[in-house]
N, CA, C and O atoms as a Tripos MOL2 file, in Angstrom:
@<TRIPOS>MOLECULE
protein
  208   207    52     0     0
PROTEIN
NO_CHARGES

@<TRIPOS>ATOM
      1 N        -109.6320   34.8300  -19.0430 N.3       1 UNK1
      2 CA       -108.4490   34.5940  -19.8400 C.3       1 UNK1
      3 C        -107.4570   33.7690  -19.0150 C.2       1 UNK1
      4 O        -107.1740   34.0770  -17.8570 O.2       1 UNK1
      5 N        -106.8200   32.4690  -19.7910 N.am      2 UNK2
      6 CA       -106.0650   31.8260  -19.0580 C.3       2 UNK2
      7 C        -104.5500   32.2640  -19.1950 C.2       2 UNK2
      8 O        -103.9720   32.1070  -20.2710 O.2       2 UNK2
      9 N        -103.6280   33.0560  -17.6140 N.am      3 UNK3
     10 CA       -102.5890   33.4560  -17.9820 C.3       3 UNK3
     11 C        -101.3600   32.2110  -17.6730 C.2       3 UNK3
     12 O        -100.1870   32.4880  -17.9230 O.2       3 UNK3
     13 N        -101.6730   31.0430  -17.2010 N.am      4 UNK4
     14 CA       -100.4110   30.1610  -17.2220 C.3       4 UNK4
     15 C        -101.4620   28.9660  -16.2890 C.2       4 UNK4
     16 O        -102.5640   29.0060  -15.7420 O.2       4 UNK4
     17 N        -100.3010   27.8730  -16.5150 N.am      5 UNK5
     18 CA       -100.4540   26.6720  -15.7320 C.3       5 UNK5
     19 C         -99.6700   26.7010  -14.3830 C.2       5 UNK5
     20 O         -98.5120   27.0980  -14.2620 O.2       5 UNK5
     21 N        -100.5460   26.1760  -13.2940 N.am      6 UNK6
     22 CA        -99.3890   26.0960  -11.8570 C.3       6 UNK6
     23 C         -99.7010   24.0770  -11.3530 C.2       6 UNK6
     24 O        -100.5430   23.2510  -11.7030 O.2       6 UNK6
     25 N         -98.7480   24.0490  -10.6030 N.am      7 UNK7
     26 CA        -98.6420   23.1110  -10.0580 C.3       7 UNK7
     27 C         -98.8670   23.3450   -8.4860 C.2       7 UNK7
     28 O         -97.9790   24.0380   -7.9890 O.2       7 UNK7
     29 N         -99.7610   22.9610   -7.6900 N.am      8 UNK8
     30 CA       -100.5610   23.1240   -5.9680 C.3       8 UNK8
     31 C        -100.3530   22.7410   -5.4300 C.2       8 UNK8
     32 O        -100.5600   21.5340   -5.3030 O.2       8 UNK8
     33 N         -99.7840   23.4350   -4.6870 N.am      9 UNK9
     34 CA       -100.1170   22.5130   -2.9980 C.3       9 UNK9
     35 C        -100.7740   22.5490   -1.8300 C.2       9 UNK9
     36 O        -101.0880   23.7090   -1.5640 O.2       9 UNK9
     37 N        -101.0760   21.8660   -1.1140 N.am     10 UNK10
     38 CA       -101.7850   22.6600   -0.2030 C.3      10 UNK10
     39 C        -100.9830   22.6210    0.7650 C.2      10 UNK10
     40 O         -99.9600   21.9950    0.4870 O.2      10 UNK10
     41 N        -101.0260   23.0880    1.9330 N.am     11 UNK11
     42 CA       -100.2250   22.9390    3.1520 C.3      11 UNK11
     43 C        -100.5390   22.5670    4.4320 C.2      11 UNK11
     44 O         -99.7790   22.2880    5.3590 O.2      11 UNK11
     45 N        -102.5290   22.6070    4.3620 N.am     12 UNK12
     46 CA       -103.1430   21.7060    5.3560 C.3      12 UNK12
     47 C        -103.0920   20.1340    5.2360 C.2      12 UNK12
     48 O        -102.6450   19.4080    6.1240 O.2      12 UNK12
     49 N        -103.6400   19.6640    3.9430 N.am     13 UNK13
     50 CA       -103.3660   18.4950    3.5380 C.3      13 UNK13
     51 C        -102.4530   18.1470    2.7350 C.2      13 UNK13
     52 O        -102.6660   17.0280    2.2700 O.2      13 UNK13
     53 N        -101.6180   18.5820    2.4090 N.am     14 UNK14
     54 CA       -100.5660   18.1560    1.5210 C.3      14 UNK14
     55 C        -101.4050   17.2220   -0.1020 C.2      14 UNK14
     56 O        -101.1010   16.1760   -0.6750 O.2      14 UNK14
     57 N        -102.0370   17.8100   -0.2420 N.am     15 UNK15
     58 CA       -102.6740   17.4830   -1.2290 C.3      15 UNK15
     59 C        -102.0210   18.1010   -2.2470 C.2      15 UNK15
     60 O        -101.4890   19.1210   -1.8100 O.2      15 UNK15
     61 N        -101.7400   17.8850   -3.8630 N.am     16 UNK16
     62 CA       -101.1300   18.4690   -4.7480 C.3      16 UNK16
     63 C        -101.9790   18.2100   -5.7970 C.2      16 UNK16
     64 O        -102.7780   17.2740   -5.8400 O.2      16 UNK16
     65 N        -101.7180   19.4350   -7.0370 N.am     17 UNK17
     66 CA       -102.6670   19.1770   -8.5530 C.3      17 UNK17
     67 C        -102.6540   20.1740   -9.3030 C.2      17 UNK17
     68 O        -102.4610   21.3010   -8.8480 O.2      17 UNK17
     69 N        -102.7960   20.0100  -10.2030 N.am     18 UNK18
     70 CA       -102.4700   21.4520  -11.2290 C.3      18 UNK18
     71 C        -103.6960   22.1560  -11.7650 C.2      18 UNK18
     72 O        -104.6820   21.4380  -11.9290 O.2      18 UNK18
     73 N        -103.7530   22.8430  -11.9260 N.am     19 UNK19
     74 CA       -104.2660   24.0110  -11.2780 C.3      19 UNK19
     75 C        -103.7470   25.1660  -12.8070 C.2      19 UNK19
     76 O        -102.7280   24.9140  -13.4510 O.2      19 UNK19
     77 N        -104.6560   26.3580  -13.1390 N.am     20 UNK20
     78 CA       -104.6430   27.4120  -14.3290 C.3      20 UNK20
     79 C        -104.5780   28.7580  -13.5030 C.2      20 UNK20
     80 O        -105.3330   29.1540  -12.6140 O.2      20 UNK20
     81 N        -103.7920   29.1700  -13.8900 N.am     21 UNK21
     82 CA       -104.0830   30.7880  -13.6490 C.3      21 UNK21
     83 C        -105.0730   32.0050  -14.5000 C.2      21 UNK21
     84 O        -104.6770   32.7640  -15.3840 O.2      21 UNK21
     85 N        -106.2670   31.9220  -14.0010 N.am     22 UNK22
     86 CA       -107.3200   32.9740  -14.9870 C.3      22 UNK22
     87 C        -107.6450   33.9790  -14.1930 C.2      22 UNK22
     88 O        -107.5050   34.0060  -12.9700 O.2      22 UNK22
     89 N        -108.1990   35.0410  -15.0690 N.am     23 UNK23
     90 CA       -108.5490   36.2690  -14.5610 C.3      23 UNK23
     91 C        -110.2100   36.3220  -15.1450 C.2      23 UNK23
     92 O        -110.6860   35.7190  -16.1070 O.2      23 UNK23
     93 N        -110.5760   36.8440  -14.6200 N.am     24 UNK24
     94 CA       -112.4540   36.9650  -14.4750 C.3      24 UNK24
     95 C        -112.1880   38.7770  -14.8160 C.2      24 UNK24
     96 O        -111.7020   39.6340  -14.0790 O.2      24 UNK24
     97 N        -112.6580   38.8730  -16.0410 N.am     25 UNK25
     98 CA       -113.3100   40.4960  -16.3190 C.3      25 UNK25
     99 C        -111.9820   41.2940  -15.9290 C.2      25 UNK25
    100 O        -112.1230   42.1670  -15.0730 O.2      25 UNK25
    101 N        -110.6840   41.0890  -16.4730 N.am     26 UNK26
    102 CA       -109.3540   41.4500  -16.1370 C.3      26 UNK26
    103 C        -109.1320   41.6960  -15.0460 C.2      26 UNK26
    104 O        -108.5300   42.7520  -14.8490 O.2      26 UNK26
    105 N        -109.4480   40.9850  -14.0480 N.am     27 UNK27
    106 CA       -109.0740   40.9140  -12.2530 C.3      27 UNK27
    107 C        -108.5130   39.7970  -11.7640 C.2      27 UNK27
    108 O        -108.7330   38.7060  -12.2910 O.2      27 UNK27
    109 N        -107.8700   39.9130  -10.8990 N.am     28 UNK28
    110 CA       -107.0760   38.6060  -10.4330 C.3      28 UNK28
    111 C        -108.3030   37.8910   -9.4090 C.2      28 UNK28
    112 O        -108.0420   36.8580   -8.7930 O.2      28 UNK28
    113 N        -109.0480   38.2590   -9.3500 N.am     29 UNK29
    114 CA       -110.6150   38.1750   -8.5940 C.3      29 UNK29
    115 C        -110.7280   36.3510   -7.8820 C.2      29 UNK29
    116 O        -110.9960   36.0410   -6.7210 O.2      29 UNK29
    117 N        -110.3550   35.2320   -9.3020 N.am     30 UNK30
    118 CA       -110.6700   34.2330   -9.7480 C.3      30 UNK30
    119 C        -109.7460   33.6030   -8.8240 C.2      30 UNK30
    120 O        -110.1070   32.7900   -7.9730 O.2      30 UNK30
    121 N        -108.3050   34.0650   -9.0360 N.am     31 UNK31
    122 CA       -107.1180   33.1910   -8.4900 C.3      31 UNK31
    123 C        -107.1810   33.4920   -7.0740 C.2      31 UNK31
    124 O        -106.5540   32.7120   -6.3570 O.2      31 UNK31
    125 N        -107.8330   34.5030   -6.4690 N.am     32 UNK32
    126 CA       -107.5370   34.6860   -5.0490 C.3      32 UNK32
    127 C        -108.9230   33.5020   -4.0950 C.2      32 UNK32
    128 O        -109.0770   33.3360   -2.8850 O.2      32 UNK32
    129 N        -109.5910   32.9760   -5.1250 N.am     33 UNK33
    130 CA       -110.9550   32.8980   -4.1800 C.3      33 UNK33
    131 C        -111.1020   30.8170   -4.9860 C.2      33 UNK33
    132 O        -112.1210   30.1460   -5.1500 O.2      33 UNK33
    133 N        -109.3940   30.3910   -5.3220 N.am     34 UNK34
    134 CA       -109.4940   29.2860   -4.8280 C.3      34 UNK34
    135 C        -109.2010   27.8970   -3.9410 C.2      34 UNK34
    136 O        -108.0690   27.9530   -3.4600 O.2      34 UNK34
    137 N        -109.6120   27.1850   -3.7400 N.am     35 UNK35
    138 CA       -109.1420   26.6100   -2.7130 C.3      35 UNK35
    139 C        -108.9760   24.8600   -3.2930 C.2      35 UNK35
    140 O        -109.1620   24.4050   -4.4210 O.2      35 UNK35
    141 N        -108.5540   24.1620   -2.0070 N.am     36 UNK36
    142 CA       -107.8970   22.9900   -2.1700 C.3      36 UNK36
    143 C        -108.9330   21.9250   -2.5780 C.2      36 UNK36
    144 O        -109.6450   21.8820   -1.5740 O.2      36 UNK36
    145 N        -109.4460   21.0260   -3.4720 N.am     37 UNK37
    146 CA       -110.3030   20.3380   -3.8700 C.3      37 UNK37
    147 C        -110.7440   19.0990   -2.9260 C.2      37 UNK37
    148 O        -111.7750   18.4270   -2.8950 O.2      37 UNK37
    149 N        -109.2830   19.0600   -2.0000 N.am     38 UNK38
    150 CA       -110.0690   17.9440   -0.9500 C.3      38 UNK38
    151 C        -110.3290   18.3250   -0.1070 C.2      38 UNK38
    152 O        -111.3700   17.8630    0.3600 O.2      38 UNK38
    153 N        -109.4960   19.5950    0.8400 N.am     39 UNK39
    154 CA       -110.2580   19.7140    2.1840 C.3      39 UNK39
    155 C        -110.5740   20.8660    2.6260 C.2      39 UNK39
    156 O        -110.9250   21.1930    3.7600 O.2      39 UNK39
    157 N        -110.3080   22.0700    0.7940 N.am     40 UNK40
    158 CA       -111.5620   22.9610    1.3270 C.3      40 UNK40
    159 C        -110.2210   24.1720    1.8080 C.2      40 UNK40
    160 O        -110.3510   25.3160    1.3720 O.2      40 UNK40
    161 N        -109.0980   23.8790    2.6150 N.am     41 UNK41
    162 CA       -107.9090   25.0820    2.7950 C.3      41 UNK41
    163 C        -107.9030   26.2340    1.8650 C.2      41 UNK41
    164 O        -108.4880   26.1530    0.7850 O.2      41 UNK41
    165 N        -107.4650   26.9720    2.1180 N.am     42 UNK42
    166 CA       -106.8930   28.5170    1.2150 C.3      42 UNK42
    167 C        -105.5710   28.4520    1.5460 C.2      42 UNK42
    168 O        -104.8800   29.2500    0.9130 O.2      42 UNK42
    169 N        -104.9450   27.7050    2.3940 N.am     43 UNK43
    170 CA       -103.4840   27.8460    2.1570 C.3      43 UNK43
    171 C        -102.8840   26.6200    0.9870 C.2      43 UNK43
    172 O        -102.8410   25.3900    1.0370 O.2      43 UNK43
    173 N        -102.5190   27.5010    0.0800 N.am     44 UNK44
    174 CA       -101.8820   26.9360   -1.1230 C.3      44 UNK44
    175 C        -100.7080   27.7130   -1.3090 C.2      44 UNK44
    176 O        -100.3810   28.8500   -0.9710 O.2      44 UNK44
    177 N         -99.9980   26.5170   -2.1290 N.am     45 UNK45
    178 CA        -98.1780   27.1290   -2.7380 C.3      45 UNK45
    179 C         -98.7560   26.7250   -4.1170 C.2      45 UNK45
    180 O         -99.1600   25.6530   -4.5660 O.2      45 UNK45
    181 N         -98.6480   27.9600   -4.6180 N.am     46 UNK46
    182 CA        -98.3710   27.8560   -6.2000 C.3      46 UNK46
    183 C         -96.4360   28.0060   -7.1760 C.2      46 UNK46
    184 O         -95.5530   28.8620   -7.2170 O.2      46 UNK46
    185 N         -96.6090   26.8770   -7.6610 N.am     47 UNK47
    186 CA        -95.3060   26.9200   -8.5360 C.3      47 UNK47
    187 C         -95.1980   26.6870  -10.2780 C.2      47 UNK47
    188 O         -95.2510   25.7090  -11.0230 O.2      47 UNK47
    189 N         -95.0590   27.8230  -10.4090 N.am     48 UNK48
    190 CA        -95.4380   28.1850  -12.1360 C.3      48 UNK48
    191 C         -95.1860   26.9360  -12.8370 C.2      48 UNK48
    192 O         -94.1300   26.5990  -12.3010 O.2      48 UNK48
    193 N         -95.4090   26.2020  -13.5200 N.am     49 UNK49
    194 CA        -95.1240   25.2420  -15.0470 C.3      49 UNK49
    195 C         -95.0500   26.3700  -16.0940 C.2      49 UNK49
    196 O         -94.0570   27.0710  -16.2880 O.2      49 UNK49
    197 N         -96.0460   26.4440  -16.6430 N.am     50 UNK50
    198 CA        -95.9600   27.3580  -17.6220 C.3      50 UNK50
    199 C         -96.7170   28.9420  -17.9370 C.2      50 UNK50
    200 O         -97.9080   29.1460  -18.1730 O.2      50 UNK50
    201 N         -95.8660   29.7070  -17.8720 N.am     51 UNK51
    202 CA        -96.2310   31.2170  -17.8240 C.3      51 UNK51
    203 C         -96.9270   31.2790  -19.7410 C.2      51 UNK51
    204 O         -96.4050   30.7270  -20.7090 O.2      51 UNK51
    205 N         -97.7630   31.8390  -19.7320 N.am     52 UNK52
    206 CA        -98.4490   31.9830  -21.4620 C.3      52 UNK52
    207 C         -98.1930   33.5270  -21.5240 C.2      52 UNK52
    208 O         -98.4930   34.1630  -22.5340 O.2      52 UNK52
@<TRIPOS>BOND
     1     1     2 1
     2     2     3 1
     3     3     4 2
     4     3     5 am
     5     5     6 1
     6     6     7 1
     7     7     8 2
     8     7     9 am
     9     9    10 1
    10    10    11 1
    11    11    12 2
    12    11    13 am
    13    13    14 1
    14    14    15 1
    15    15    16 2
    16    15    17 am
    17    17    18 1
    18    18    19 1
    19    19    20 2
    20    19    21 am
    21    21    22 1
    22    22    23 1
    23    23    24 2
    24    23    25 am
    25    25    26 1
    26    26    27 1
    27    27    28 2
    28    27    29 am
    29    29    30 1
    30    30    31 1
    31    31    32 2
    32    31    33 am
    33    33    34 1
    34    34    35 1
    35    35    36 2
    36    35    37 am
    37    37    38 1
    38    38    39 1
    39    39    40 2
    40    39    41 am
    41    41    42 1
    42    42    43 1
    43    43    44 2
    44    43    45 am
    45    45    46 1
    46    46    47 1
    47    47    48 2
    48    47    49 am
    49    49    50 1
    50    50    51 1
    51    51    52 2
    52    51    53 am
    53    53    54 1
    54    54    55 1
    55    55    56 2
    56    55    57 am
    57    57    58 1
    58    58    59 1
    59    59    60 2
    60    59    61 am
    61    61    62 1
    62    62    63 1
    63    63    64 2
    64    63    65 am
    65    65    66 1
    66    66    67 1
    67    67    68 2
    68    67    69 am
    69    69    70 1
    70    70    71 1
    71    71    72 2
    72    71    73 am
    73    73    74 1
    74    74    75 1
    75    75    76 2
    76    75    77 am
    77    77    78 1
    78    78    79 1
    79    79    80 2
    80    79    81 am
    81    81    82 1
    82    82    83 1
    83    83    84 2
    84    83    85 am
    85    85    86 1
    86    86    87 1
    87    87    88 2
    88    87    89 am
    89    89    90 1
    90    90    91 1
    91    91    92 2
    92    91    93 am
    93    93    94 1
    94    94    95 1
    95    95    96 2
    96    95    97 am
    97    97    98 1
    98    98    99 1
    99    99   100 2
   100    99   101 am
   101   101   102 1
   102   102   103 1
   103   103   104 2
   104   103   105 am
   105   105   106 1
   106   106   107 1
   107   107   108 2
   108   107   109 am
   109   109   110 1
   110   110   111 1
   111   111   112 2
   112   111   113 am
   113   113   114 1
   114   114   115 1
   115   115   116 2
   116   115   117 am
   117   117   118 1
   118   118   119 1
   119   119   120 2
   120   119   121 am
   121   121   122 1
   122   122   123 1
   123   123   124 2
   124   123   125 am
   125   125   126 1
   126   126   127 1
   127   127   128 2
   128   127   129 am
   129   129   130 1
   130   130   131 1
   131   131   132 2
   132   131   133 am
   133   133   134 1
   134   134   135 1
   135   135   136 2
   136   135   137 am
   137   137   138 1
   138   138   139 1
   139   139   140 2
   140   139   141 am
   141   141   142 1
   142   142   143 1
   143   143   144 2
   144   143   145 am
   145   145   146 1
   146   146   147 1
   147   147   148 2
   148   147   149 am
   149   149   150 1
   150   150   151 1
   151   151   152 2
   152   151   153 am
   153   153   154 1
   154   154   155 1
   155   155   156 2
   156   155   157 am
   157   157   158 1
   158   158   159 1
   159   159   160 2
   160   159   161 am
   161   161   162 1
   162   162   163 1
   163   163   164 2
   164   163   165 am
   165   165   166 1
   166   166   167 1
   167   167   168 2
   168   167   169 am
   169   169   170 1
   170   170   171 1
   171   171   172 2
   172   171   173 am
   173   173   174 1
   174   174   175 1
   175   175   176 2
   176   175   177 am
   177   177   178 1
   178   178   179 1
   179   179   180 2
   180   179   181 am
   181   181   182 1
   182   182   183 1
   183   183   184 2
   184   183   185 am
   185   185   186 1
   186   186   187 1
   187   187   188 2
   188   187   189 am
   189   189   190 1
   190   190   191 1
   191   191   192 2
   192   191   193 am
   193   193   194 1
   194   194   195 1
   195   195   196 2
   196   195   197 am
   197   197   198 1
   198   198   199 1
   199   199   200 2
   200   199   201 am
   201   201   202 1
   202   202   203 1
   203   203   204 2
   204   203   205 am
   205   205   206 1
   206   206   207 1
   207   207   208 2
@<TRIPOS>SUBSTRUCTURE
     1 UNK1         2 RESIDUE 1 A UNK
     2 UNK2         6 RESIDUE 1 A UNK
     3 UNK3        10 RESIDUE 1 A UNK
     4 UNK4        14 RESIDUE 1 A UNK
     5 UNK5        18 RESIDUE 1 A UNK
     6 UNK6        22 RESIDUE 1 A UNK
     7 UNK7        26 RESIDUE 1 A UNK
     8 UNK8        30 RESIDUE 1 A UNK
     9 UNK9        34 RESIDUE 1 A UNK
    10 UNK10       38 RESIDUE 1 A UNK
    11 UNK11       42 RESIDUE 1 A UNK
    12 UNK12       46 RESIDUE 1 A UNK
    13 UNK13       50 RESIDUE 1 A UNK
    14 UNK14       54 RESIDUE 1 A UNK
    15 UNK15       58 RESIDUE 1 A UNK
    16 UNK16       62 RESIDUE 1 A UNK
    17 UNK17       66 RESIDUE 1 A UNK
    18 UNK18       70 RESIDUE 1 A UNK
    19 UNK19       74 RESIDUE 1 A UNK
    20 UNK20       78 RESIDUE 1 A UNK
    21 UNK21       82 RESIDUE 1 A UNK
    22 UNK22       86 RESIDUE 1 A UNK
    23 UNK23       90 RESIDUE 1 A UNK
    24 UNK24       94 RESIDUE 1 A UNK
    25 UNK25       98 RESIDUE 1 A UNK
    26 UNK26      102 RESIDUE 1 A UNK
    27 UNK27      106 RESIDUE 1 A UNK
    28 UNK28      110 RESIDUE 1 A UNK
    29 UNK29      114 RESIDUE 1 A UNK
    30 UNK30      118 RESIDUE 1 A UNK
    31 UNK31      122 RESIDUE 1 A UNK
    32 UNK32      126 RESIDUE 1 A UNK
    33 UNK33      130 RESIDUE 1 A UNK
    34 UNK34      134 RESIDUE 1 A UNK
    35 UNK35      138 RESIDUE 1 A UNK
    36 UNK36      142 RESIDUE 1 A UNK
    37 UNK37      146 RESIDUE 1 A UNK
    38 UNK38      150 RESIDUE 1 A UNK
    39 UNK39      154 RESIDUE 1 A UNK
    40 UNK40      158 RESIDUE 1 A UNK
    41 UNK41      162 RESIDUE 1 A UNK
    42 UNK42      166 RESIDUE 1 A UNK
    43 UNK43      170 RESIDUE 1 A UNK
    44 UNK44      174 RESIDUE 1 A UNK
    45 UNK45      178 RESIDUE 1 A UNK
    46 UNK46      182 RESIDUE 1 A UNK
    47 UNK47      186 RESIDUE 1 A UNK
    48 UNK48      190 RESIDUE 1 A UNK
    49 UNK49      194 RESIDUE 1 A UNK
    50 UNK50      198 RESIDUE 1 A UNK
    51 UNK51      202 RESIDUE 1 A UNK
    52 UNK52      206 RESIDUE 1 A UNK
């Protein structure tokens, strides 16, 4: 289930992109286990756009 839209950042590469907030089988499971599309980091800043 998709609960909102975010806007990303990363903080290794300063890479940015938007990005969904979903839950897998009502767990936050999904959002904890992603990472940055270019270089692969787990350090991300998420900043809400739109909460659903």
């Amino acid at each position: 289930m998709v609960r909102g839209y975010y806007k990303v950042y990363c903080l290794k590469c300063k890479h940015e992109f938007d990005d969904i907030d979903a839950e897998v089988d009502a767990t936050v499971e999904s959002t904890l286990k992603k990472r940055c599309p270019k270089c692969g980091s787990k350090l991300l800043v998420r900043i809400p756009k739109i909460k659903l």
